[in-house]
C-alpha positions as CSV (number, residue, x, y, z in Angstrom):
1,X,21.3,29.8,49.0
2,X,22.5,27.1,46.4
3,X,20.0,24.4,45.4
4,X,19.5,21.6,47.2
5,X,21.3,19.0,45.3
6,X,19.4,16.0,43.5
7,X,19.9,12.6,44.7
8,X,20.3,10.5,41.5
9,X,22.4,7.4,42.9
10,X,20.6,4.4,43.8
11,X,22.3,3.9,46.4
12,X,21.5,7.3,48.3
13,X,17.6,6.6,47.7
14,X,17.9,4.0,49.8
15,X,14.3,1.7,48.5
16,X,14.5,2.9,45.1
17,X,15.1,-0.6,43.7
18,X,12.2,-2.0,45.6
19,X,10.4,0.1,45.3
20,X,10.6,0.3,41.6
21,X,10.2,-3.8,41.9
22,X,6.4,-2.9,43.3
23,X,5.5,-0.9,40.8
24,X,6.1,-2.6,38.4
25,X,4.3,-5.6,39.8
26,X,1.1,-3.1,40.4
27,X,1.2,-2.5,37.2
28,X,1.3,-6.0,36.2
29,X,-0.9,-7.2,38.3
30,X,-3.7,-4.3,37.1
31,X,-3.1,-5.0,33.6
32,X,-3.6,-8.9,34.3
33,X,-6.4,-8.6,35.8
34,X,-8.1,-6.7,33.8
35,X,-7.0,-8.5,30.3
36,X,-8.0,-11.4,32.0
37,X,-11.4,-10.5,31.8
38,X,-11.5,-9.6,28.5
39,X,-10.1,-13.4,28.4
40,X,-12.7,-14.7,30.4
41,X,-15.6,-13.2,28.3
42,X,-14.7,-14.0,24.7
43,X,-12.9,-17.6,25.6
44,X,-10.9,-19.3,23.5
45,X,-10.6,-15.9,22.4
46,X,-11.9,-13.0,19.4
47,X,-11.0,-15.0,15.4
48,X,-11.6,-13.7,11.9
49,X,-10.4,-15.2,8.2
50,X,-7.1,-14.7,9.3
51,X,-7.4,-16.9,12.4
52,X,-9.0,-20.2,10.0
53,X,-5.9,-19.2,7.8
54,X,-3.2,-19.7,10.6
55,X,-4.9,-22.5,11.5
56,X,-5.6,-24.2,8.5
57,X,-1.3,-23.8,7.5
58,X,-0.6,-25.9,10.9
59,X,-3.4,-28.6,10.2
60,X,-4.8,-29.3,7.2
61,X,-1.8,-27.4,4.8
62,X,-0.2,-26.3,2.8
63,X,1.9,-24.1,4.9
64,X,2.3,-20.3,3.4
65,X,4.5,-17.5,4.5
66,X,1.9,-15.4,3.3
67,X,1.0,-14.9,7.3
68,X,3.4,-14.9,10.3
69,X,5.1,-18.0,10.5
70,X,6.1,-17.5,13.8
71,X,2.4,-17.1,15.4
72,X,1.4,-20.1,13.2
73,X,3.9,-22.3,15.2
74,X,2.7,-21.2,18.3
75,X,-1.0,-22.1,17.4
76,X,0.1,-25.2,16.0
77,X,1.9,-26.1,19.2
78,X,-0.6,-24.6,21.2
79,X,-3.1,-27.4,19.3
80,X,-0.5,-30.0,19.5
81,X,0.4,-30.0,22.9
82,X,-3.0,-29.0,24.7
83,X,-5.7,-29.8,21.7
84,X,-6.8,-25.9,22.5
85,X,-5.9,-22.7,21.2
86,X,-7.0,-20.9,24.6
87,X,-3.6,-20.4,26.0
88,X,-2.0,-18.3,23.0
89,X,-5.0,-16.4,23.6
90,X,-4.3,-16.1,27.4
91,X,-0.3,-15.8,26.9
92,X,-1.3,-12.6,25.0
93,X,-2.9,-11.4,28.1
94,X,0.8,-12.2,30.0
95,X,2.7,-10.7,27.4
96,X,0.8,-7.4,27.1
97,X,0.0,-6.9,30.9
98,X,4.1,-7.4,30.9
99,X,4.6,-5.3,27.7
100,X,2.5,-2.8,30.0
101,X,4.1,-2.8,33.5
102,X,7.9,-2.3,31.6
103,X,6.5,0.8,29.4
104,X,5.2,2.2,33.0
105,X,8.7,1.7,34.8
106,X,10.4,3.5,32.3
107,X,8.2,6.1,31.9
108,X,8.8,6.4,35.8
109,X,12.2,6.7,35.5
110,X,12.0,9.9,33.8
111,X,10.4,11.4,37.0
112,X,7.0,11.4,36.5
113,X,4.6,9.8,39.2
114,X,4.0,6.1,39.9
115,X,0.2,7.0,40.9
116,X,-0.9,8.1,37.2
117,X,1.0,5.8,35.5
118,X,-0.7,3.0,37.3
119,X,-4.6,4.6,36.2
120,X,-2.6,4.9,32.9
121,X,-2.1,1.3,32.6
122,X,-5.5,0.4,34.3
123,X,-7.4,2.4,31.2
124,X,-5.6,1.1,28.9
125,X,-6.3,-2.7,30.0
126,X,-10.1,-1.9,30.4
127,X,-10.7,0.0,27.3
128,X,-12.6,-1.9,25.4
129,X,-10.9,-1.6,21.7
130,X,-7.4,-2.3,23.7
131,X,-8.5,-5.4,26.0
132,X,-10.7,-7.2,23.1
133,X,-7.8,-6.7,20.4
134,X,-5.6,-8.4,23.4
135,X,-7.2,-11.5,23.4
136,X,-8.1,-12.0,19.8
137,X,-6.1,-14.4,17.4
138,X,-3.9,-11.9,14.9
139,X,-0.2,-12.1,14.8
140,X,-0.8,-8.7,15.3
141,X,-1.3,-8.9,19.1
142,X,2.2,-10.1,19.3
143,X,3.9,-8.0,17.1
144,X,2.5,-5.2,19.4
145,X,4.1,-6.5,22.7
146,X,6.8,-6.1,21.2
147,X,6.5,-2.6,20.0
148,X,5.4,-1.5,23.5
149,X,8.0,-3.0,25.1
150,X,10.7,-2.0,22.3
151,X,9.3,1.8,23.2
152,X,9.7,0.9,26.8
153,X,13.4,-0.5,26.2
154,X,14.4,2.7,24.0
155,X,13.2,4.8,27.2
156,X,15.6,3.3,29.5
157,X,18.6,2.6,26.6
158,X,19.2,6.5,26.0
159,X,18.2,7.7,29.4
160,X,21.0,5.4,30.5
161,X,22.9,4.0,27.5
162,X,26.0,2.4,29.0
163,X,25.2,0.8,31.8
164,X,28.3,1.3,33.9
165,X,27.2,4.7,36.0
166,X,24.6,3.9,38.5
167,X,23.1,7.7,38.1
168,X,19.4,7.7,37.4
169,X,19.8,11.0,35.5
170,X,22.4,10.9,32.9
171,X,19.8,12.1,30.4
172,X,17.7,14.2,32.6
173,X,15.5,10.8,33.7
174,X,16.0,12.5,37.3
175,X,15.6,16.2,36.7
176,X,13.4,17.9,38.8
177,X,9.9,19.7,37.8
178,X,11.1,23.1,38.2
179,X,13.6,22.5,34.8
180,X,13.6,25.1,32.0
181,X,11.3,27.3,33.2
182,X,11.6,26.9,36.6
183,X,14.8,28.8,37.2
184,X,18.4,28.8,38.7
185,X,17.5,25.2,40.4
186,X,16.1,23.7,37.0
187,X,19.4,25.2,35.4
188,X,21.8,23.8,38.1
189,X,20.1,20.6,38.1
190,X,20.4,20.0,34.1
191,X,24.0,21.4,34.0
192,X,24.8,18.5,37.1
193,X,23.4,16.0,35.0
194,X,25.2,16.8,32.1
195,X,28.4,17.1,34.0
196,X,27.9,13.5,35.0
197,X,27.0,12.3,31.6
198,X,30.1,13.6,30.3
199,X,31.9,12.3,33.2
200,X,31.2,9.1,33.3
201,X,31.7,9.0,28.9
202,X,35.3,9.7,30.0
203,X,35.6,6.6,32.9
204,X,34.0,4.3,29.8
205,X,36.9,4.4,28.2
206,X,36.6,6.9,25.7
207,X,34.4,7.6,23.0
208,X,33.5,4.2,22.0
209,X,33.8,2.6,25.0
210,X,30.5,1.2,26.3
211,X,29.9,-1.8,28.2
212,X,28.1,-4.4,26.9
213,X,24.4,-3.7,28.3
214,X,21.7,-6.5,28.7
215,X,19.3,-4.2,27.2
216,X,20.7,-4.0,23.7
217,X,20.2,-7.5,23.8
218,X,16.8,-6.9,24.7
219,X,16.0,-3.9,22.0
220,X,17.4,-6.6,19.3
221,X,14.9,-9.1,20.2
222,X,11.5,-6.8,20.6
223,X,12.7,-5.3,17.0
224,X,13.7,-9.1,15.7
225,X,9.5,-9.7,16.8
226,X,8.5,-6.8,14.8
227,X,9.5,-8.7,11.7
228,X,8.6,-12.0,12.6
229,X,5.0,-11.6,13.7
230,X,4.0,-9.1,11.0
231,X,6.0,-9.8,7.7
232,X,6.3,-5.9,7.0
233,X,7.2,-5.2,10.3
234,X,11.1,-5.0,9.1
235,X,10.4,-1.4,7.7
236,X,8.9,-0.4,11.4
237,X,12.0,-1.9,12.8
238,X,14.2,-0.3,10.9
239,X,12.8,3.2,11.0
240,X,12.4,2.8,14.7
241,X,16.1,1.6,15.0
242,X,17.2,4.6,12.7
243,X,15.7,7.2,15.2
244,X,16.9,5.8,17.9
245,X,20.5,5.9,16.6
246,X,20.7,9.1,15.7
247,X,19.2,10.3,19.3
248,X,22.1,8.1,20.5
249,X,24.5,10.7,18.5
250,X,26.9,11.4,21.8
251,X,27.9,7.7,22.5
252,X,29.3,5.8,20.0
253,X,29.7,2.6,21.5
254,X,25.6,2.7,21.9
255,X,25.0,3.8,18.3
256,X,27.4,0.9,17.3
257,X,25.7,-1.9,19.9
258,X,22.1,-0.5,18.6
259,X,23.1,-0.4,15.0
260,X,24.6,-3.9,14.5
261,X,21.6,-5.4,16.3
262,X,18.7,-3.6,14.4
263,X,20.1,-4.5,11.4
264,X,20.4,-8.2,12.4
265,X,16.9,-7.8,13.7
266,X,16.0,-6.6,10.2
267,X,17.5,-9.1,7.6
268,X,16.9,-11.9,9.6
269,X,13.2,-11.8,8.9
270,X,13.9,-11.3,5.3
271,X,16.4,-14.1,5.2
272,X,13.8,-16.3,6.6
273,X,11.5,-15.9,4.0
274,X,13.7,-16.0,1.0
275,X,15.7,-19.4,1.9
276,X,14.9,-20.7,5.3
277,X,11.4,-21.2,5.5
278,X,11.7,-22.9,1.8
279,X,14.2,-25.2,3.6
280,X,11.2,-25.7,6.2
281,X,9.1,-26.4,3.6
282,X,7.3,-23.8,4.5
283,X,6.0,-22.2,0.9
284,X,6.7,-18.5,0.3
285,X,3.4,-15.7,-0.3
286,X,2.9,-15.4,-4.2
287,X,4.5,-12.3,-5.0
288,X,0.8,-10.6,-6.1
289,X,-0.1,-11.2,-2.5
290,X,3.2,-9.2,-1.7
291,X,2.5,-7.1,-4.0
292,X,-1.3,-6.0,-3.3
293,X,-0.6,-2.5,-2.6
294,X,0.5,-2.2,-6.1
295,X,-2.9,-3.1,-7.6
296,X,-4.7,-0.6,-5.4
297,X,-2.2,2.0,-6.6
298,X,-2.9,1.0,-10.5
299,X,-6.6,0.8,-9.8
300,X,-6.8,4.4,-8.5
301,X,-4.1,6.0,-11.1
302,X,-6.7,4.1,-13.8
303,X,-9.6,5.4,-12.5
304,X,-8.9,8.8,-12.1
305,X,-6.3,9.1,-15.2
306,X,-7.3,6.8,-17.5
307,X,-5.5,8.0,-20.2
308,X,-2.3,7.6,-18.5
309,X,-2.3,4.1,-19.7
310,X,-1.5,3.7,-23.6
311,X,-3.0,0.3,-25.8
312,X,-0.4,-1.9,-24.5
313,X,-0.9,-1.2,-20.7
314,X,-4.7,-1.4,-20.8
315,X,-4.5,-4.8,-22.7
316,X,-2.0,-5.6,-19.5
317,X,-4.5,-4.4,-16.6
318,X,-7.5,-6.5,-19.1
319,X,-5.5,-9.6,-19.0
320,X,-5.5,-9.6,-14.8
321,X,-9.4,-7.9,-14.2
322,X,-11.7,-6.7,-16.6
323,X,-11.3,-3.0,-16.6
324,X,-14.9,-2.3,-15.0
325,X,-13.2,-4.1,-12.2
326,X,-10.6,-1.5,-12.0
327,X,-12.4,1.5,-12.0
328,X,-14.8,-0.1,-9.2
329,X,-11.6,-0.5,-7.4
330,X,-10.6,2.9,-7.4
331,X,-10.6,4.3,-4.2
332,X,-7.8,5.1,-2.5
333,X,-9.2,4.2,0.8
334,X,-8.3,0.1,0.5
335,X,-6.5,-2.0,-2.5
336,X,-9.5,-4.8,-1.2
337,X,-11.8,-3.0,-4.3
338,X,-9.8,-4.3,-6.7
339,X,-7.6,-6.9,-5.1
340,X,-10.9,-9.1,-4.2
341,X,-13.1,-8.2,-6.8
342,X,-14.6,-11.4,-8.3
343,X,-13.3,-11.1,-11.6
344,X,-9.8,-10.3,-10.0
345,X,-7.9,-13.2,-11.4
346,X,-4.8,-14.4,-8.8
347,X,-3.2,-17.1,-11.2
348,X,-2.9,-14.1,-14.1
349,X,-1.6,-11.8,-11.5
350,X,0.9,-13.9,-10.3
351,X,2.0,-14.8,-14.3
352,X,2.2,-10.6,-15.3
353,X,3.6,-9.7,-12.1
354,X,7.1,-8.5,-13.5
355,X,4.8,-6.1,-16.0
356,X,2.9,-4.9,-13.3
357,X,5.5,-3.9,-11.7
358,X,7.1,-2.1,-14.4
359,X,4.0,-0.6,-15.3
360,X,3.8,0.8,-11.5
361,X,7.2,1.8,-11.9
362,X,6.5,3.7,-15.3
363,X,3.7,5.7,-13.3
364,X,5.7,6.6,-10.1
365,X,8.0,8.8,-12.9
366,X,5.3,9.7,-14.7
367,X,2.5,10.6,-12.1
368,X,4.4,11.0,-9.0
369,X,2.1,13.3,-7.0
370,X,-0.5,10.9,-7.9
371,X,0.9,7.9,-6.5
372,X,1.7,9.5,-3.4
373,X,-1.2,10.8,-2.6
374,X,-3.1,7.3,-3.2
375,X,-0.6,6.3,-0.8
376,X,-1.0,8.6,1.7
377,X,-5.1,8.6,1.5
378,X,-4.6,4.3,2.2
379,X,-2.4,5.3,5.3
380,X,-5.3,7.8,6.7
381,X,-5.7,5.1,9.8
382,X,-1.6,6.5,10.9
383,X,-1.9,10.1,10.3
384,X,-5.7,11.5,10.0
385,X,-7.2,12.0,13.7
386,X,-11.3,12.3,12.0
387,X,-13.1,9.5,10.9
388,X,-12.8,8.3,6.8
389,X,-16.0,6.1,7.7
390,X,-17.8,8.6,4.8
391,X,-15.1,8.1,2.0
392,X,-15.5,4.8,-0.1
393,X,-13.7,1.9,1.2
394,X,-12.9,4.4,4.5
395,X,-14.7,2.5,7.0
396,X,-12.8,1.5,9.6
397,X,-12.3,-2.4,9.8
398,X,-12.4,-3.7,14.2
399,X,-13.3,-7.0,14.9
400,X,-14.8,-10.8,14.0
401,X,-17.5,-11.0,16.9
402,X,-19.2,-14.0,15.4
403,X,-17.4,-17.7,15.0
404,X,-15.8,-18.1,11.5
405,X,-16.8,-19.5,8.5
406,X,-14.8,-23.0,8.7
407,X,-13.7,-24.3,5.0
408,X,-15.9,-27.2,3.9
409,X,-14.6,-30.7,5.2
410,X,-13.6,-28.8,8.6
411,X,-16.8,-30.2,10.2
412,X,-16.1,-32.7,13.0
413,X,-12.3,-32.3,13.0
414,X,-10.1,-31.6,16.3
415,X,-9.3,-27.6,14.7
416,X,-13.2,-26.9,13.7
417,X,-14.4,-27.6,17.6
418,X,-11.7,-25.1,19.1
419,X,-12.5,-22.3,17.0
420,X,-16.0,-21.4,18.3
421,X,-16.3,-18.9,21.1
422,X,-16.6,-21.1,24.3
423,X,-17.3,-18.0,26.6
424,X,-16.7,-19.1,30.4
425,X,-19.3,-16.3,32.3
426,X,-21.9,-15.7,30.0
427,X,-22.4,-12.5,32.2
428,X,-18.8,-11.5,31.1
429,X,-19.5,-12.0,27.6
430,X,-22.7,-9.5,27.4
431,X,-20.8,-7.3,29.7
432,X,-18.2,-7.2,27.1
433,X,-20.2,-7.2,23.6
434,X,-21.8,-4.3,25.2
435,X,-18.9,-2.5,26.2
436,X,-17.7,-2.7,22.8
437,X,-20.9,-1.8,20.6
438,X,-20.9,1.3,23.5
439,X,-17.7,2.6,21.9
440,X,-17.9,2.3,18.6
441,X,-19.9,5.7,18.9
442,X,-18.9,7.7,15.9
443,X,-17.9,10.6,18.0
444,X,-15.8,8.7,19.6
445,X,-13.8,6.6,17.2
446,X,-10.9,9.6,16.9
447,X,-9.9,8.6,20.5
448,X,-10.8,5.3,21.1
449,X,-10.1,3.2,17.7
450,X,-8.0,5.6,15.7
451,X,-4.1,5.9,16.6
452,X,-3.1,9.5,15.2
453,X,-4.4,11.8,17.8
454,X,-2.2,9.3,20.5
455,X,0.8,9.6,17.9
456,X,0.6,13.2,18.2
457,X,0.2,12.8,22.0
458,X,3.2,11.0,22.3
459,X,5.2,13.4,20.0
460,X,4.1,16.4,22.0
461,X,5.2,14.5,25.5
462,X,8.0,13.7,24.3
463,X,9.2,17.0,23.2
464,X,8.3,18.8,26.3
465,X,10.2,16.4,28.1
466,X,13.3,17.3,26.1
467,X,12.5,20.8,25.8
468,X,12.3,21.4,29.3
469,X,15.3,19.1,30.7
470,X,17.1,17.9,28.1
471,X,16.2,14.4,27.8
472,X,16.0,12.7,24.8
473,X,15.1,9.6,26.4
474,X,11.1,10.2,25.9
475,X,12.3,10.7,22.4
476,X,13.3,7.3,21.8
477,X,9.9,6.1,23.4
478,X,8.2,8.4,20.8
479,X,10.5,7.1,18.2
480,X,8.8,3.6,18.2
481,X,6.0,5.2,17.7
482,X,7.0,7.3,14.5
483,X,8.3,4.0,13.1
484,X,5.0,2.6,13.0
485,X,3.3,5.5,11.8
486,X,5.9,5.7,9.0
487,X,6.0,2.1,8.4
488,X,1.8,1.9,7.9
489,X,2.3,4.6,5.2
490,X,4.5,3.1,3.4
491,X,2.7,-0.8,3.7
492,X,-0.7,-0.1,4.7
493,X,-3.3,-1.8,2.5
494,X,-6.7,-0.9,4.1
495,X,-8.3,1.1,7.3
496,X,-7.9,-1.9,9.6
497,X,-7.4,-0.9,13.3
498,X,-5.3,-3.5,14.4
499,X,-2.2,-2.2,12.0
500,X,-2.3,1.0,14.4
501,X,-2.5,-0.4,17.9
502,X,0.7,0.0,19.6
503,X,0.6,3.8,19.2
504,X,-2.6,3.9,21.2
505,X,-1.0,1.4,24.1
506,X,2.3,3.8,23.9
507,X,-0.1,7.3,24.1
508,X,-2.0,6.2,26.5
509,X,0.6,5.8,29.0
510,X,2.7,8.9,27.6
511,X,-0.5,11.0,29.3
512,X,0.9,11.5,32.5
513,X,4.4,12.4,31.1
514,X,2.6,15.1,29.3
515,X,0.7,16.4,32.4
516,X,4.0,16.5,34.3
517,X,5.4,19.0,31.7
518,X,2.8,20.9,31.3
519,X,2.3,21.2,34.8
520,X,6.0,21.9,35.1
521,X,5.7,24.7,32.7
522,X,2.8,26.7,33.8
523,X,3.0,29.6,35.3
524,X,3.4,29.5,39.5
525,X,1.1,31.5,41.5
């Protein structure tokens, strides 16, 4: 008896699209909810020195692209227009619960349950690391919406990336459980959706004939976010876009639509901050602040080799920091040793910078194995699953729980009453600051505050799915992912958790992908 064929059309699942409409509400509506809490307890919302610096560029000046120029206009407008900064914080919560709810829909489309995905979302609103980093004031929070939802966007892109056929499957989104190892109905079912794919390549006009999709559009503007609310976040984008391109590798007109758009996505940040925030007059970051990695690698390479360094280039590091200041700053953990060191002098930096960065450049030739290694020891947070709290500098950085230190002449201005915590149920706010000292339970932190075991998660879902029907369109969800974890290796400048949090977001709702293929490939009794 032949296999019972697969419906893939939308129009032969007759609710499909409204049903899909409900879920995707669920999900928003859990997420919201439960973010809103978080929102509730630690009103206007969770601030560190990075918060009194945003502010302070939109009030009392001078305005630096040192931050995210972008999230400083929306706190500045957010003060402007309401004298608050409590709805940024609470748009957050809207964006994410979104960011959320589109992730879980295209997970769904690949066939996996709406039931788990739903729990998925709900743990991932409630944990507490998750919902607290949600409602605190970092440009990071932004620059992860749009990281999930980029992942969410590359689900649906290669699992459908033309547009035109109305076939839920083209890249195995619709293939049943049985696939790879379930036999002549997992075979049949793959081959059929191939069939189509190919099929409906030829009816687009050829090779290189794709529609124009809606969703390219939207791809360009989560990775154009990347860039603008973290000022490194170019190099995610672009690694991110890369992958993605080259799963894309059998439709052209795709590649081409993704291609063009990612790299617009990527210079424009860059443009921005060599001419047009100048024409703002919006100062540029001093290029040792840019640059800040760069001491951390010299200050490891000195303490460990000293003699790597000849009269010349001692005289050089001496002229910036005295050279005790060095040496305490060599750990490879965090460049903050050396980089905030008292006796660290900025102005000097900022005058030698061109010889510092020859002399870095003399010791990447020289010492190469070296360098890379302090690198990759800094980036621990993206790729080591156990705790570095034991290692100097390791410990992991979370969050600000107590008001800010306000600069002095703040006291009694419109900006220094708004950045208190203002908690609207006290009951919410103990509930919370208990939740959050709960999990920061050493034999904990692998899962809860540290991204790489939910990297790897992701990874491994991701290729099970494509293993066992063919898809690559987990891939691309994964490849978001990968861009992160590549991108905080290359940039990262201490253990911070919030430079890691997207991965976590992305893992946790990868789970039920990766029970469904396991499931799928265990043995039937």
């Amino acid at each position: 008896m032949s296999p019972k064929p697969v419906k893939e059309e939308r129009g032969e699942t007759g609710g499909a699209p409204a049903r899909d409409r409900w879920f995707t509400l669920a999900c928003y509506a859990t997420a919201q909810l439960a973010l809103l809490g978080w929102w509730l307890a630690f009103h206007p919302g969770l601030m560190s020195p990075d918060s009194v610096t945003y502010v302070a560029h939109v009030t009392t000046g001078p305005w630096v692209a040192g931050q995210s120029v972008a999230y400083d206009a929306l706190l500045g407008l957010s003060l402007r227009v309401t004298g608050d900064l409590s709805p940024v914080t609470l748009l957050q919560t809207a964006a994410m619960a979104a960011a959320l709810a589109h992730l879980a829909g295209a997970i769904r489309s690949l066939g996996v349950r709406g039931r788990p995905l739903l729990v998925a979302v709900g743990c991932a609103a409630l944990s507490p690391p998750l919902g607290a980093f949600t409602v605190s004031m970092w440009k990071d929070v932004p620059f992860t919406v749009c990281a999930v939802l980029a992942a969410g966007t590359a689900v649906r892109l290669v699992a459908r990336p033309g547009g035109r056929s109305r076939a839920r499957g083209v890249a195995g989104s619709a293939v049943p459980d049985e696939g790879r190892a379930g036999g002549v109905a997992g075979s049949v079912a793959r081959d059929g959706v191939r069939r189509r794919g190919g099929a409906r390549r030829r009816g687009g006009g050829g090779r290189g004939g794709w529609a124009w999709d809606p969703r390219f559009a939207a791809l360009g503007a989560e990775l154009l976010g990347l860039g603008l609310f973290r000022n490194n976040g170019f190099l995610v984008a672009s690694i991110a876009a890369a992958l993605l391109v080259a799963l894309l590798s059998g439709h052209p007109g795709a590649r081409r639509w993704v291609a063009t758009l990612a790299a617009g996505a990527v210079a424009a940040p860059l443009l921005l901050l060599g001419a047009g925030y100048p024409a703002m007059g919006i100062a540029p970051p001093s290029r040792s602040f840019a640059y800040q990695t760069v001491f951390g690698d010299l200050a490891v390479a000195y303490g460990r080799r000293p003699r790597l360094f000849d009269h010349e280039q001692r005289a050089l590091l001496a002229g910036i920091a005295p050279l005790d200041a060095w040496r305490r700053g060599a750990t490879c953990q965090t460049m903050a040793g050396v980089f905030f060191d008292p006796g660290f002098g900025h102005a000097r930096a900022e005058r030698r910078i061109s010889d510092v960065l020859e002399l870095w450049r003399d010791l990447l030739v020289r010492a190469p194995g070296m360098m890379l290694s302090t690198r990759v020891c800094r980036a621990a947070l993206a790729w080591q699953v156990a705790s570095t709290s034991d290692e100097p500098g390791g410990e992991l950085y979370r969050f600000s729980l107590r008001d800010p230190r306000l600069p002095e002449g703040w006291q009694g201005t419109p900006a220094a009453s708004v950045m208190r915590q203002r908690p609207i149920f006290a009951g919410l706010l103990a509930a919370g600051l208990f939740a959050l000292d709960a999990s920061t339970v050493r034999q904990l932190e692998w899962l809860l505050w540290r991204a790489p075991f939910w990297c790897y998660l992701a990874y491994a879902a991701a290729a099970l799915a494509w293993w066992r029907t063919g898809s690559r369109a987990a891939l691309a969800g994964a490849a978001v992912v990968a861009g992160q974890q590549i991108g905080v290796i290359l940039t990262n400048t201490a253990p911070d958790f919030r430079f890691m949090v997207s991965p976590i977001f992305i893992g946790v709702l990868f789970v039920p992908l990766l029970l469904r293929e396991a499931a799928a490939l265990a043995p039937r009794r």
